[in-house]
C-alpha positions as CSV (number, residue, x, y, z in Angstrom):
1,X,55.0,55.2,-145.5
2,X,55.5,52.2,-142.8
3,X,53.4,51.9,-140.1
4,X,54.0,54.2,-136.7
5,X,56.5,52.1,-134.2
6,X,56.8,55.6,-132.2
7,X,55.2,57.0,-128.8
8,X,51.3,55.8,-128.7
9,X,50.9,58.2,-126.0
10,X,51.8,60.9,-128.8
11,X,49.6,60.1,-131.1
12,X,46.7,59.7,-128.5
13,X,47.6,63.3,-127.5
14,X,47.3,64.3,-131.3
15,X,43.8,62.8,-132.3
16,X,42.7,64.0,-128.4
17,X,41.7,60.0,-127.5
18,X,43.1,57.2,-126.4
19,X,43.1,55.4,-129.9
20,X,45.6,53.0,-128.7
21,X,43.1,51.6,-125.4
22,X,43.7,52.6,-121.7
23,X,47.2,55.1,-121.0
24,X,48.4,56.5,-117.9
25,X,50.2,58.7,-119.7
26,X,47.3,60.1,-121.8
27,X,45.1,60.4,-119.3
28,X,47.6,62.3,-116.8
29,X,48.1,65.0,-119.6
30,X,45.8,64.9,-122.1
31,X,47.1,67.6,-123.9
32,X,50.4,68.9,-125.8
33,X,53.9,68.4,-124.4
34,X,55.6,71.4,-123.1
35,X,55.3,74.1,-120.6
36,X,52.8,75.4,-122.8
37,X,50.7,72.6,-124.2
38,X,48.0,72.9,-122.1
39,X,47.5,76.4,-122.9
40,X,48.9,76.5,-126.4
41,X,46.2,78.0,-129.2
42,X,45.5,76.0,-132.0
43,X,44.9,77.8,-135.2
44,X,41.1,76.9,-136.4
45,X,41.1,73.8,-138.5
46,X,39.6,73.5,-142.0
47,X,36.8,71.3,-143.4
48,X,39.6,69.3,-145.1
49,X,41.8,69.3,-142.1
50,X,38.9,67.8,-139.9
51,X,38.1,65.1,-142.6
52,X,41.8,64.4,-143.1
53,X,42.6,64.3,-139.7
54,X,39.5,61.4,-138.7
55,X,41.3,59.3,-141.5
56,X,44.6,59.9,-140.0
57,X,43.1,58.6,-136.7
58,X,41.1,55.7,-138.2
59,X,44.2,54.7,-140.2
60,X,46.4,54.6,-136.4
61,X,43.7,52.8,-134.8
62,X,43.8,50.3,-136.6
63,X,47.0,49.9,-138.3
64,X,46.1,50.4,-141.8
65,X,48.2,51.9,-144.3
66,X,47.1,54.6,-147.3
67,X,47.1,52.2,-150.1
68,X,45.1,49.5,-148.3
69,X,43.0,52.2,-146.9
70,X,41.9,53.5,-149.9
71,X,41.5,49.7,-151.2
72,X,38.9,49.0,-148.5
73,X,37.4,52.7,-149.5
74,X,36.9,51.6,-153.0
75,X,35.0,48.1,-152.0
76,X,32.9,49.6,-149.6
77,X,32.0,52.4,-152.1
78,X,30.7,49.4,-154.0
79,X,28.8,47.8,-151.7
80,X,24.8,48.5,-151.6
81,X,24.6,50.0,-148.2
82,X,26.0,53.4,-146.5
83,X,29.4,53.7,-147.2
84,X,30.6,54.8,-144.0
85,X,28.8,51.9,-142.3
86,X,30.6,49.0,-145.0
87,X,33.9,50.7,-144.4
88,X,34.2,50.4,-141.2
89,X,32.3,46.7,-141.5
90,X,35.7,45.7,-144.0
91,X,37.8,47.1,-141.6
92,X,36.2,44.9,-138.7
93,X,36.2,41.9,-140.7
94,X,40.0,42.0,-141.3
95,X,42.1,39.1,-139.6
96,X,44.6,41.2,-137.3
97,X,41.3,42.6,-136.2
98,X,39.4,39.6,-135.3
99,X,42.5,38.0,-133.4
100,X,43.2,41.4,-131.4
101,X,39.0,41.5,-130.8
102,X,39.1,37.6,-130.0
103,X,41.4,38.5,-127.0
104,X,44.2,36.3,-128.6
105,X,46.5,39.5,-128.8
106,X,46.8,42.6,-126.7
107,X,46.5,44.8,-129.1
108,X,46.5,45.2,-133.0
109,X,50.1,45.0,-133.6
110,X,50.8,42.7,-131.7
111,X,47.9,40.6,-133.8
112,X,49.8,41.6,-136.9
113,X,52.7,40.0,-135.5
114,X,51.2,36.7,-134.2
115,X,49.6,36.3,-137.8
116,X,52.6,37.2,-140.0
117,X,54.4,34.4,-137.7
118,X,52.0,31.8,-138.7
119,X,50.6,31.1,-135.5
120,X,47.1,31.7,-136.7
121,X,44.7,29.5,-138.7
122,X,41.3,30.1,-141.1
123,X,39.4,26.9,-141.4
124,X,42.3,25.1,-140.5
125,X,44.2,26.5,-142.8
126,X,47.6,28.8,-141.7
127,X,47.1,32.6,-143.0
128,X,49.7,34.6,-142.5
129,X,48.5,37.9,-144.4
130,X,47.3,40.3,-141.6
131,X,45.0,42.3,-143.9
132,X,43.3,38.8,-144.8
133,X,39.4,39.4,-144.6
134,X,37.1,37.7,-143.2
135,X,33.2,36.3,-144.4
136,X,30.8,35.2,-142.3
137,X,31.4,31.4,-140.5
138,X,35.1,31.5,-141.0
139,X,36.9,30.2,-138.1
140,X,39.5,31.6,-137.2
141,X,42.3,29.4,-134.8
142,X,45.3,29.5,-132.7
143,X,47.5,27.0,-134.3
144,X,48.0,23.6,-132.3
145,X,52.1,24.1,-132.3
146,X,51.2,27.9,-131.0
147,X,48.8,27.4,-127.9
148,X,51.4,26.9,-125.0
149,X,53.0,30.6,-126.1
150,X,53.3,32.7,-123.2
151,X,51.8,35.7,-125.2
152,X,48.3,34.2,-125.9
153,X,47.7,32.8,-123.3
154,X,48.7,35.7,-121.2
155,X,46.5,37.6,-123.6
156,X,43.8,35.1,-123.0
157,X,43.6,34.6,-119.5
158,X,42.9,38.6,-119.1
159,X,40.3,38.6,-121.6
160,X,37.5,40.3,-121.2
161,X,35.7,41.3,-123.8
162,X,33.4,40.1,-126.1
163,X,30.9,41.3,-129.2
164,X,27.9,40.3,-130.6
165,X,29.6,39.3,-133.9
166,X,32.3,36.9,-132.8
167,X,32.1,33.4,-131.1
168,X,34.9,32.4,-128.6
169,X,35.5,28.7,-127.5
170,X,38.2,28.9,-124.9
171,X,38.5,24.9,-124.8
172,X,39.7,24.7,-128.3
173,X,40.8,28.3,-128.9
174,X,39.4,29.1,-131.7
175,X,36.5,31.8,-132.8
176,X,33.9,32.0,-135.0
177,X,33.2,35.3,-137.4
178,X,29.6,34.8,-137.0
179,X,28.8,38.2,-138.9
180,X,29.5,41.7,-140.0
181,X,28.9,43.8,-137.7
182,X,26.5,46.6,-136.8
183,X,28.3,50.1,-136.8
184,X,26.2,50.8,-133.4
185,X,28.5,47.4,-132.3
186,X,32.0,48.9,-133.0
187,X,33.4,50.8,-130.0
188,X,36.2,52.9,-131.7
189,X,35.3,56.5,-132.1
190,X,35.7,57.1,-135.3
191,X,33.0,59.4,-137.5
192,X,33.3,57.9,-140.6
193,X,31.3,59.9,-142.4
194,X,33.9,62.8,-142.7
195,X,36.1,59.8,-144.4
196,X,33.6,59.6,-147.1
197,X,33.1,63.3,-147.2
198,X,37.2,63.4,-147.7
199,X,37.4,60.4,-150.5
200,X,34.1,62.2,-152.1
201,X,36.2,65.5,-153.0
């Protein structure tokens, strides 16, 4: 399966969140399309169903196909801490990420597309594998042939955001993966625990 290019709005409405950041569209109808989306009854959904469906929505937010999914699964099921926690932590630490939570891109696919074009750098060195990821003190850089592009620096100069885990020096515009970060830290809402409760079966 490719990744979804369709309506975001649509899938917003499906997961009931904006997964996608801010819509006009969500928020004016928050529901179904159709004269009777509002009111339409939804048969009751099963354990599974609820597990499956918080993977679907974790998998949309952030861009991540089944067979990498399951990758980053495995490696955090590895790790020494609570699985949940570490998968979302991998996820985090993967370079699209970082560029779209740098402020470099607007959003996710459009840092996917900035790093398959080689216009990103890791210690000074071009990577142009989006699901690259990340350790701790890599820097990560807009390349010096890519600076004066109208989409990061459009993306840039309406930055706003910034976490506890990432540095940001606008002068040179690069940033810092300083750590991994706390799962209190991440915004998306995403219970990952039904993930694990799903990959557990």
């Amino acid at each position: 399966m490719a990744r979804y290019t369709g309506p975001k709005t649509k899938i917003a409405r499906k997961f009931h969140d904006p997964i996608y950041g801010p819509d006009k569209n969500y928020e004016r109808k928050p529901y179904a399309p159709g004269m009777h989306g509002q009111n339409k009854r939804r048969n009751k959904v099963s354990e599974y169903g609820t597990q499956l469906q918080e993977k679907q929505k974790a998998k949309y937010t952030y861009g991540i196909l089944e067979r990498q999914f399951r990758k980053l699964y495995s490696e955090a099921s590895r790790r020494g801490g609570i699985t949940g926690e570490e998968l979302m932590k991998l996820i985090e630490a993967r370079l699209d990420n970082v560029v779209y939570r740098l402020g470099i891109a607007r959003s996710r696919a459009q840092a996917r597309q900035l790093v398959s074009h080689r216009h990103i750098a890791v210690n000074g060195n071009v990577v142009n594998v989006p699901s690259y990821s990340l350790k701790e003190g890599d820097v990560i850089s807009v390349r010096e042939r890519s600076k004066s592009l109208e989409v990061i620096t459009d993306s840039l100069a309406s930055r706003t955001n910034s976490y506890a885990w990432l540095e940001w020096d606008a002068s040179s515009m690069s940033g810092k993966f300083v750590n991994y970060p706390q799962r209190a830290d991440i915004p998306e809402n995403i219970n990952e625990q039904l993930i694990v409760d799903l990959y557990s079966k």
